[in-house]
Every structure is written in C-alpha cells, then in structure tokens.
C-alpha positions in Angstrom: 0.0 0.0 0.0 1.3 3.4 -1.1 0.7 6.1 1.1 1.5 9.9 0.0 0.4 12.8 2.6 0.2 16.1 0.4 2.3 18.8 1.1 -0.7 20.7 2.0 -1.3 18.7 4.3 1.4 18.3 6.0 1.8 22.0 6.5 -1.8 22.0 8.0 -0.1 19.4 10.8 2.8 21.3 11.3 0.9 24.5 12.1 -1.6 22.2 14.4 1.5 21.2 16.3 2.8 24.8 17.2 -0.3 26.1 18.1 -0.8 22.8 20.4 2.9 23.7 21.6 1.7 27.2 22.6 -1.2 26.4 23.9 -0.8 23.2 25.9 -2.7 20.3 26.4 -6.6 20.3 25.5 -8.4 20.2 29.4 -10.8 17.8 28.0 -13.3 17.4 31.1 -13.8 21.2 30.6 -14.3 21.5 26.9 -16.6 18.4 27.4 -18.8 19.8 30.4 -19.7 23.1 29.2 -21.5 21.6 26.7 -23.4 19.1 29.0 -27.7 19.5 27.7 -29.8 20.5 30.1 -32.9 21.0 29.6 -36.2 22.8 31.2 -39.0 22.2 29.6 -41.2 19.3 28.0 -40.1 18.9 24.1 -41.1 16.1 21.9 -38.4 16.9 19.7 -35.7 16.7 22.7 -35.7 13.4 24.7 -32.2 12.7 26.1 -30.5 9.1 25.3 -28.4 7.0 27.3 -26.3 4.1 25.9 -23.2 2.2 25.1 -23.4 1.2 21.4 -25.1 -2.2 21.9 -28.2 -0.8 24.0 -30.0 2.4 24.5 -32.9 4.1 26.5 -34.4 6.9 25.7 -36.1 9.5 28.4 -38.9 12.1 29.1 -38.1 14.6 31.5 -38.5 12.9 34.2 -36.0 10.3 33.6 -37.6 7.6 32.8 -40.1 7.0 29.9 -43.7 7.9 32.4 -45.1 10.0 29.4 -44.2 8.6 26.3 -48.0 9.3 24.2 -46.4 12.7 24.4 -43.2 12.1 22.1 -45.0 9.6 19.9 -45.6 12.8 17.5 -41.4 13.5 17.9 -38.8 11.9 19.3 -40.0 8.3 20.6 -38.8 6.8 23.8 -37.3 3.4 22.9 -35.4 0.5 24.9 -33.6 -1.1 22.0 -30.3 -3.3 21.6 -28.1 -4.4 18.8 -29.5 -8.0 19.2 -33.8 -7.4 19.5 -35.2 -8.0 16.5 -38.9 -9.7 16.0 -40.7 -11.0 12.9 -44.1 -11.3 12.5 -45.6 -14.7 11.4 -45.0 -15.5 7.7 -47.9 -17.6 7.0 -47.6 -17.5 3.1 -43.6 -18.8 3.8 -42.4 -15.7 1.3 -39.1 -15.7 0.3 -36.9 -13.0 -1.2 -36.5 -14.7 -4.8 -40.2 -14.6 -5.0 -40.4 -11.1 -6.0 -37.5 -11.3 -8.8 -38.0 -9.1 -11.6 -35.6 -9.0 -14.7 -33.9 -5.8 -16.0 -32.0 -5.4 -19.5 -27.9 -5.0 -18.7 -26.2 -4.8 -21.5 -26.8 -7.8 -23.8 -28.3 -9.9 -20.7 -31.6 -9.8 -18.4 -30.3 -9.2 -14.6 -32.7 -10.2 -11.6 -33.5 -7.6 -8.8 -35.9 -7.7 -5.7 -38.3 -5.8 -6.9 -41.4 -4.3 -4.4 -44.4 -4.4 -6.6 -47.5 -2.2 -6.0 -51.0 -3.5 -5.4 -51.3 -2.6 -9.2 -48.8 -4.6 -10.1 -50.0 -7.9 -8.7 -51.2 -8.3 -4.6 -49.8 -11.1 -3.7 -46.6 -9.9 -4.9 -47.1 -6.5 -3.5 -48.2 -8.3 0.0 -45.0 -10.6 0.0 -42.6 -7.2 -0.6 -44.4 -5.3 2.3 -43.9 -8.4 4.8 -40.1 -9.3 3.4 -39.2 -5.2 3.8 -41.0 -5.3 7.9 -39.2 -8.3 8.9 -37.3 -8.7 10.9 -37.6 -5.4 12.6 -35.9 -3.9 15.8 -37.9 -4.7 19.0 -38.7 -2.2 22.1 -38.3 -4.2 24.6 -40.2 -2.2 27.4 -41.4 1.1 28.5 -39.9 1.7 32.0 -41.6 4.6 33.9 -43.0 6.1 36.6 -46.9 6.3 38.4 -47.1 9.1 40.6 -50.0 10.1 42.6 -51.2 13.6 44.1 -53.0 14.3 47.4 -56.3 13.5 46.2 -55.1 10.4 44.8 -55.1 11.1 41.0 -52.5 10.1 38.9 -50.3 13.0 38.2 -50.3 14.2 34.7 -47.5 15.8 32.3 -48.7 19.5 33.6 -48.0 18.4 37.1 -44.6 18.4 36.6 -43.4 21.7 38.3 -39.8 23.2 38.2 -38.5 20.1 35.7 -34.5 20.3 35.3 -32.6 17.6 33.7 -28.8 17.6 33.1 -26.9 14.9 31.8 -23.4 14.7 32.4 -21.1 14.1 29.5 -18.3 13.3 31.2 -19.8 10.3 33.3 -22.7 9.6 31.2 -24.8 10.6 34.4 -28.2 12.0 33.9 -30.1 13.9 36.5 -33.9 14.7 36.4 -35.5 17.2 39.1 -39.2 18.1 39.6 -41.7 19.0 41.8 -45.2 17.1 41.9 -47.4 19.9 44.1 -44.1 21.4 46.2 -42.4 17.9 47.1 -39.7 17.3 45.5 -38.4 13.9 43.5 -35.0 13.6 42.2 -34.2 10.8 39.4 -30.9 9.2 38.6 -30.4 7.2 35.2 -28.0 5.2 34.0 -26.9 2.9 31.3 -24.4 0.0 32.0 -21.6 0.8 29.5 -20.5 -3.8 29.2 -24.3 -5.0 29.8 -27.5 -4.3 28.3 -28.6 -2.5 31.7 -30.3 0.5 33.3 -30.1 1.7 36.7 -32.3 4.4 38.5 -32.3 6.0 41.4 -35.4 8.0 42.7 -35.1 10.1 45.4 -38.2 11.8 47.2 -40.4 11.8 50.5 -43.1 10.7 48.4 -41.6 7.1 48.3 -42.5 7.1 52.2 -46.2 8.2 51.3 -46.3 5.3 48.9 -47.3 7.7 46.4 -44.4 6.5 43.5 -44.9 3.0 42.0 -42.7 1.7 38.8 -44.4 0.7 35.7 -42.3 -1.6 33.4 -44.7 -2.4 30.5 -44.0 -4.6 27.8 -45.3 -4.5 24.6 -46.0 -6.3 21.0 -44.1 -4.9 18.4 -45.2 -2.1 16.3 -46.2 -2.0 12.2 -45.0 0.8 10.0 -41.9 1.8 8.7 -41.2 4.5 11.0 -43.1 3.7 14.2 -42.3 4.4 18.2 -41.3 0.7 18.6 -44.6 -0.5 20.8 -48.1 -2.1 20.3 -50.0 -2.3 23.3 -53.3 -3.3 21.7 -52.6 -6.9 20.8 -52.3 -8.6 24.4 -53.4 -11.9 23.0 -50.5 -11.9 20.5 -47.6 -12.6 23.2 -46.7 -13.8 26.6 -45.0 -12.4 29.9 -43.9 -14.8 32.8 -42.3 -13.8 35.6 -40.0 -16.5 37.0 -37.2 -16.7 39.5 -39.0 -14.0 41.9 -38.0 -13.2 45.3 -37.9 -10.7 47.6 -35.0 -8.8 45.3 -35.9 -9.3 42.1 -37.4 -11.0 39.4 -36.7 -12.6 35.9 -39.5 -11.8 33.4 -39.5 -14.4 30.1 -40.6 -12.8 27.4 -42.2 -14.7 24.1 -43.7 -13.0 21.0 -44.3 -15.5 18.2 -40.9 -17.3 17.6 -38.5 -14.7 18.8 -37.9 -14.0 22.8 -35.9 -12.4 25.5 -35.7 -12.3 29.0 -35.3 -9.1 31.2 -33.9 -9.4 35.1 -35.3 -7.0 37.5 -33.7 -6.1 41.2 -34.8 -3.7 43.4 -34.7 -3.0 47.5 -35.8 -4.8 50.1 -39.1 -5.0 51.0 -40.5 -3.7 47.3 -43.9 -5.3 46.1 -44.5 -6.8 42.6 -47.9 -7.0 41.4 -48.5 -8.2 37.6 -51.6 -5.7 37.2 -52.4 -7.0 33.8 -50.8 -9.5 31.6 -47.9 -7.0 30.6 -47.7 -4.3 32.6 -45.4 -4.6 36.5 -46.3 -2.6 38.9 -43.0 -1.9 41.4 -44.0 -0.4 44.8 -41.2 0.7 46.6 -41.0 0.0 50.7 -42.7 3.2 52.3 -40.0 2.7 55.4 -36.7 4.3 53.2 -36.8 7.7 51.0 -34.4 6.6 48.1 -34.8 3.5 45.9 -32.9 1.5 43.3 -34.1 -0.3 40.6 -32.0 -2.3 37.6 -32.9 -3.6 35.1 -31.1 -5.8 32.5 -32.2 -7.3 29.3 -30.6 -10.3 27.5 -31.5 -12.8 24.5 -33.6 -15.6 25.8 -30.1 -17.7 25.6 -28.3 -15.9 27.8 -28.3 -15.3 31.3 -27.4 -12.0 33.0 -26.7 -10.8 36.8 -27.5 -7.2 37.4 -24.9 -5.3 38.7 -25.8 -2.6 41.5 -26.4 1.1 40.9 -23.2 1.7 43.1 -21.6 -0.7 40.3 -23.2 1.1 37.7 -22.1 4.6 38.7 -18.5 3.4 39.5 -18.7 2.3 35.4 -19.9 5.3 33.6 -17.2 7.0 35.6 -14.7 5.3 34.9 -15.4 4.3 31.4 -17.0 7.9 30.1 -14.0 10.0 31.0 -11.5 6.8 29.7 -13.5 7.9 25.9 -12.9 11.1 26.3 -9.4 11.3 26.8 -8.8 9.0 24.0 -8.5 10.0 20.2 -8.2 13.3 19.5 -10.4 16.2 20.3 -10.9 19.8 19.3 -11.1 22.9 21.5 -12.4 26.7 20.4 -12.9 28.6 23.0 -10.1 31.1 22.5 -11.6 31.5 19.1 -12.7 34.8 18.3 -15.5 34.0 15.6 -18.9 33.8 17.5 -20.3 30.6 15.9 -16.8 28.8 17.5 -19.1 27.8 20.2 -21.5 26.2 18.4 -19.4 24.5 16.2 -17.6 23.2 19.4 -21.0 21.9 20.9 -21.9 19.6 18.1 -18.6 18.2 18.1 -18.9 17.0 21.6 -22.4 16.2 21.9 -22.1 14.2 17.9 -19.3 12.6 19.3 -21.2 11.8 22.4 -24.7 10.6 20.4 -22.1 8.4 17.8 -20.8 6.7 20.8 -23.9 5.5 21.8 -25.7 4.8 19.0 -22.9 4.2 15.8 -19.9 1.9 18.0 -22.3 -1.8 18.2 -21.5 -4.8 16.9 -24.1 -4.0 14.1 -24.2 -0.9 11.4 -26.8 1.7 12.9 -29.9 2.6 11.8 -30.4 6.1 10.7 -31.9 6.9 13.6 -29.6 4.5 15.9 -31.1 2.4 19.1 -33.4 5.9 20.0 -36.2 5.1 17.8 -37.1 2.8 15.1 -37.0 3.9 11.3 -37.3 1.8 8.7 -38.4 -0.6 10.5 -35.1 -0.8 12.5 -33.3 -1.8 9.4 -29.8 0.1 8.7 -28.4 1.3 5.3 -25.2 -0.1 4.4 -24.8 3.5 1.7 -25.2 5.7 5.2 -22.2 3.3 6.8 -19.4 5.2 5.5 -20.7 8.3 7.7 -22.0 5.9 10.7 -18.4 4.7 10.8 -15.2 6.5 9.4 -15.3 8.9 11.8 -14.5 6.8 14.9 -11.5 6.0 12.9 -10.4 10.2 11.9 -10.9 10.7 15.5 -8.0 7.8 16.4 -10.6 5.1 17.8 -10.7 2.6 15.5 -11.3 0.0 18.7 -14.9 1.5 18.4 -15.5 0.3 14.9 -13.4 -2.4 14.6 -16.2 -5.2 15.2 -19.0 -3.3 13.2 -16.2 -3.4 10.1 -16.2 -7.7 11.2 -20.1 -7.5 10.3 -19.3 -7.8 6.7 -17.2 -11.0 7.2 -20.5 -12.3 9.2 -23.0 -11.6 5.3 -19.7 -12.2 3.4 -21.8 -15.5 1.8 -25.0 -13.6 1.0 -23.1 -10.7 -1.0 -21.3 -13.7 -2.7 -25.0 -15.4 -3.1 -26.6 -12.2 -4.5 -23.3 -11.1 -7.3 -23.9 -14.6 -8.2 -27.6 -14.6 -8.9 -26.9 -11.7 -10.7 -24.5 -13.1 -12.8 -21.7 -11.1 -11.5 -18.2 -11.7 -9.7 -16.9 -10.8 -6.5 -19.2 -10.0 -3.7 -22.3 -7.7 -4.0 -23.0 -5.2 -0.5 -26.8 -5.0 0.6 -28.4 -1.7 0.4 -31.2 -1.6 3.4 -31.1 -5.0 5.4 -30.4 -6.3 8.9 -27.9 -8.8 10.6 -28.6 -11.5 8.5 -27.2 -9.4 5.2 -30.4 -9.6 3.0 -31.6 -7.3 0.9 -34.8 -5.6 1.3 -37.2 -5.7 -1.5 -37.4 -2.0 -3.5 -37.9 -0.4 -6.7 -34.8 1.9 -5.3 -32.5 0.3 -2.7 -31.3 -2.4 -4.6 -30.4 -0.8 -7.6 -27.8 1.3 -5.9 -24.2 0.3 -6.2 -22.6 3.2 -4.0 -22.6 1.5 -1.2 -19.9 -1.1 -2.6 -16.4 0.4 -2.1 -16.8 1.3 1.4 -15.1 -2.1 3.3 -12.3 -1.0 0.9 -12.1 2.6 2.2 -13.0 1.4 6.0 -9.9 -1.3 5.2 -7.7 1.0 4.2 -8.3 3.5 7.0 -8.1 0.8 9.7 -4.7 -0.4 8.3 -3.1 3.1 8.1 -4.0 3.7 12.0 -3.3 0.7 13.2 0.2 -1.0 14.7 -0.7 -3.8 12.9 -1.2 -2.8 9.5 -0.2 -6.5 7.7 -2.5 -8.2 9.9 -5.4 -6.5 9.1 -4.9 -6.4 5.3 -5.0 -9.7 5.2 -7.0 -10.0 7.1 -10.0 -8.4 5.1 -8.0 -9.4 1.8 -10.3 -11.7 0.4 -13.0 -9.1 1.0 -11.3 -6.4 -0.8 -10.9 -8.6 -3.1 -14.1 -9.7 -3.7 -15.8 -6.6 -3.4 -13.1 -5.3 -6.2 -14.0 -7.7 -8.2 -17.5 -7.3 -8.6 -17.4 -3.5 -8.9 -15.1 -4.7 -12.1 -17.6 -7.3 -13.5 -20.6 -4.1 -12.8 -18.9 -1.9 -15.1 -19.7 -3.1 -18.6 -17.9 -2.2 -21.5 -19.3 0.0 -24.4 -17.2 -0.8 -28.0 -18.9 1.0 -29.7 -18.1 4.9 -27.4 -15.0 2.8 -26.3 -15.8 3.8 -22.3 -17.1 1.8 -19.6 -20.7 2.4 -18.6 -22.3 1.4 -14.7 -26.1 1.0 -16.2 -28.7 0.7 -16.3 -30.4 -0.9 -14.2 -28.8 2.0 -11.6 -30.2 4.6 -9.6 -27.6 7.4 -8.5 -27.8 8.9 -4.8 -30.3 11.0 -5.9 -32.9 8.3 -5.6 -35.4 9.7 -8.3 -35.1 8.2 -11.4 -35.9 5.3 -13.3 -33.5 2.8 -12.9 
C-alpha cells in the first residue's frame, strides 16, 4: 500500500503542532462539560438518550419513559439493543427470490428484488411489504413512573413543576429534578456501558407516602416503517412470565411469536411486585426508606445475565466515560474569536457523544440509531461510511473495529446475490439487517454506492493501526471480492470505447428510473 500525505497537508499538521505547543494540552473534562444538555422544559423533539453502542434508552423529562403518548408525535422513547429484532408470522412462507424481476444489462436480463405495487400484482405486493417489515428492531419495554397527588389522581405531564434535567457528559450521568405539588423527586439514570442494563435511582419523601410505584410495560411490536417501537393493543398476540421471583428481584420471560428475550429486575428490600395486567409490572417501593434502586437488564432468551448494582453502575460510567474522552483526539475553540466557535464546538462534543452510543455496536446503525425505530429498524449499508469513518479520523478505530467484522459475518449472502446476478466478487446490501439480505425496493437495490466502502473502512483501519499487515490480510479476500465485482458491474461499451455502470442504476439521488 502506497501512502502519500500532500504537502498541504502536511503544512496543516505542522501548524496544528505549534499552536498545540503554545497552547498546551486540550483540558478535555472542561471542553466536554460546558456543553453538558440541560434541559427545562417538555419537548417532543428533545428526549435525552443513554447508551453504550449495543443498547439504549431513551427518556422524558422525568428520567424515565412515564409520558411517552407525548413524544410519539417527535422523538419516541425506545429501549432497544443491537441483538432485539422480531418477525411477525409468515404464513404465506415468502421468500426474497419470489419477487425477482428482470432488468435489461447490457446484452443480458439481470434479476433484482423488486417491491411491486398493489397494481402490479397483490400477492406480490403483499410478500414485498412483509419481506421489507421483517425482521424489525424490537422495544423491549417502557420503564416509567406512576405518581400520585394528594387526592389520589394520577399526576399528569402539567404536574410536573420546576422540571430540570442535566446529563453529564463526562460520566454519562443523567439527573432529572421536579416537583409534583411542592415535594420534590430527584431521578438518577444510568446505562451500564458492558451489559444491556439501566439503573435508577429515585429520590423523594413521596416514596415514604407510597405515592411512587414503577411501571415496566411490555409490549407487542409495532407496524410501519417508521413507528415508536410499541403495540399495546394486541395482548393476546404474546406472553410475559415472571420467574425466578423473590424478595430482590425477578426474571421476566418474554415470548412474541418465535422470537424472545428475558429481562432481570432487582430492586430494594421489601419492594412489592404486582403483575396488574398480563404485561404491565407494577414496582411499589418500601414506604420505610426515602431513596430507591431499581436495575434492570435485558438479555436474549439464551443468555443469562446478573444485574450489577447502581453503586456498580455509577462506579462504570465514571470510569469508562471520561476513559472515551481522553482518548482520540479532540478539538477545543474557545479562544476562538469567531462567535459561531461555540457552536461549532458543541456539536462536536455532543455528535461525538450521540455516535458513541448509537454508531460503536457490533451492528451498522440505523439512521436513527437504538433511539427510535425507522425503517423498521433496518440500517443502510450507503449511510455506513458516515456511521463509521469517523470513529477512525478521530484515532478510535477500537470502536468500529467489530462493526467493520459484520461484513465478514454476510460475506456468503453478497457472494449469493453477485452470483444470482450473474456477477463476480461479492455484492453489499443496500437496506437489510444482521442476516445481510436485501430488502425488496424499486430503489435500494439498484444502488451500487454502497460497494467500495469495506475497501475505504480497510484502508483507513490499516493506516491507524500497529498492525497494518495483519489487518490487510486479514480483510484481503473481501477487498478482493468486493473489487472484483465493482469490475464485473462496469460493462464495457465498444462502440463509445468507455465503460458504462447501467442501467439498471439509480444514483444517490434516488429519483429516477432505474
């Protein structure tokens, strides 16, 4: 591999270096901290995330998710990991060849997965809308608060008096404060940065009036392409079981058609569990203490996971948050004099922040990450260049490193699919899911820009890394094969003596015919 750094360039570091000289070090916990969000208000369009790349929870103001009808309309609040997907029944057994429709290439017909309209034919139609839904991302639960005023009524969103919630950057701490009619309640939450876990922490004399309960609900999925992630209409249509209950905590089994998962509940001594209805828990804290804990973890059915402690849990975020800050690089303004320095230093930390969480899985993200489902969960492989590269710019190529090991894991579908097509080499996905399939479209799968990003991500993750040789071969046969069919695409034109890529193509502009 040839590597030549422009002169340009190299000037560019040089002059980075003396001002760094001059300056000093970047005081990273300060540059990160003045940018911590806090927020004042109720805002649809500003929920606050926590996460750690492979799981997230999004929260209302009072955080937890107690009013989440109100952000259905904006931002949703979702529970999501890399590893919850659900599939509703396939009763018709559809498969993705079913819907093959040939397109003139040259002097050959070449087969794409089309997604007919009712017009065209319904079955068809029908077996495109159920192959593009499944499998989808799965919520799985809406953890929140009950709390109750004097007179016994459930308190409402306009209850919520002098709301102030701040989340801490620097130790991925966030801290909601409110007032229900003068008494005050003070909220903790925090995501487990190695397990698929949330801890809270409520704080308030209305613990000892039993007037605060928990509410974990648990829902069917939801239908549509861009949906808030729950169903709870359809009851009948899946099954909770608690199990393993005792006077700490409880395991809850979870079953919706043939896909489950298991979440594992723990809480303080003394705390009641009623099962109210068939998917809603109702957590009632002991009215003898003013401060309660509750964690909860989430895990494939398969696997088995131990809660750690809030204690634990706060001990992590501080340690790891502040360990992701100082490493890679970052950027400081503030002795700029230009007055948008500030703002341009803001959404560098907090996109650098909201990548962490929802861009660094084991998985390519969705669009909209693990805050709310989108295309029904699916991700975009021609959007992973900009989910990704940037973890490796910024010097933390550890954080992509496994997502870049997702193509090895669909390596025999892109084989499967340059091969139907009667082309070489290896052909990437457009909009899919962990198992590498494409998704049905009369637009995604005629895209091809999407192909010579492993090469790009390769190269990058060779150049910063200490061992360069291992990774290119590493991913060799990959480059290789991805290479090769972006060789056998391009089809030769004798007569204009040039290489043509189409048709069938659609450019990124999405709007023509392919």
């Amino acid at each position: 591999m040839i590597r030549k750094v422009p002169s340009s360039l190299l000037i560019v570091k040089l002059s980075f270096l003396i001002v760094l000289g001059a300056c000093g070090p970047i005081k990273r916990e300060a540059l990160v901290k003045r940018h911590n969000p806090i927020i004042t208000s109720f805002d649809p369009l500003s929920p606050l995330s926590l996460g750690n790349g492979e799981f997230a929870y999004t929260a209302d103001l009072t955080g937890m998710q107690t009013f989440p009808e109100y952000y259905e309309q904006g931002i949703s609040l979702g529970t999501y990991a890399q590893w919850a997907w659900h599939s509703f029944p396939n009763p018709a057994a559809y498969e993705l060849n079913d819907l093959a429709r040939n397109y003139q290439a040259g002097m050959r017909q070449v087969p794409y997965w089309y997604q007919f309209s009712p017009e065209d034919d319904t079955k068809l139609y029908e077996a495109g809308e159920w192959l593009r839904e499944n499998p989808h991302r799965l919520h799985l639960g809406v953890i929140g608060m009950e709390i109750l005023k004097k007179n016994g009524l459930q308190a409402g969103l306009e209850d919520i008096e002098n709301p102030r919630q701040h989340l801490n950057l620097w130790t991925g701490v966030l801290t909601s404060s409110f007032e229900i009619e003068g008494s005050p309640v003070q909220v903790i939450t925090l995501c487990h940065q190695e397990k698929d876990q949330l801890s809270f922490q409520i704080s308030s004399d209305l613990l000892t009036e039993g007037r605060i309960k928990i509410n974990i609900r648990y829902p069917y999925a939801a239908r549509g392409k861009y949906n808030h992630g729950y169903d709870f209409s359809q009851p009948d249509a899946h099954s909770t079981l608690l199990t393993r209950q005792n006077s700490r905590g409880v395991k809850v089994e979870r079953l919706l058609d043939a896909d489950s998962y298991s979440s594992y509940i723990t809480y303080n001594e003394g705390t009641k569990l009623i099962q109210t209805e068939k998917h809603t828990l109702f957590i009632a804290p002991p009215t003898n203490q003013n401060v309660f804990e509750l964690n909860c973890a989430f895990a494939p059915a398969q696997k088995s996971i131990n809660p750690s402690s809030f204690a634990e849990n706060i001990a992590m975020n501080r340690q790891h948050w502040p360990a992701f800050w100082e490493s890679g690089a970052a950027i400081d303004f503030k002795g700029s004099s230009d007055p948008r320095a500030h703002e341009l230093e803001r959404r560098v930390v907090l996109s650098q922040y909201l990548t962490k969480i929802q861009c660094s899985g084991s998985l390519p993200p969705q669009e909209t990450g693990l805050t709310t489902n989108s295309w029904y969960g699916k991700f975009h492989m021609e959007m992973h260049w900009w989910h990704a590269l940037h973890f490796i710019l910024w010097n933390r190529s550890g954080l992509v490193s496994q997502q870049v090991d997702y193509y090895f894991n669909i390596f025999h579908q892109a084989r499967e699919t340059a091969r139907i097509q009667g082309y070489e080499g290896a052909r990437w996905p457009k909009m899919t899911d962990y198992r590498g399939l494409e998704s049905p479209s009369n637009i995604g799968v005629f895209l091809i820009w999407q192909q010579p990003h492993f090469i790009y991500l390769t190269h990058l993750l060779a150049l910063n890394s200490a061992n360069e040789q291992e990774i290119l071969l590493k991913h060799l046969p990959l480059v290789e094969a991805t290479a090769n069919f972006m060789a056998s695409y391009a089809r030769f034109d004798s007569t204009e003596q040039r290489y043509l890529l189409g048709p069938a193509l659609i450019p990124a502009q999405e709007c023509f015919d392919p």
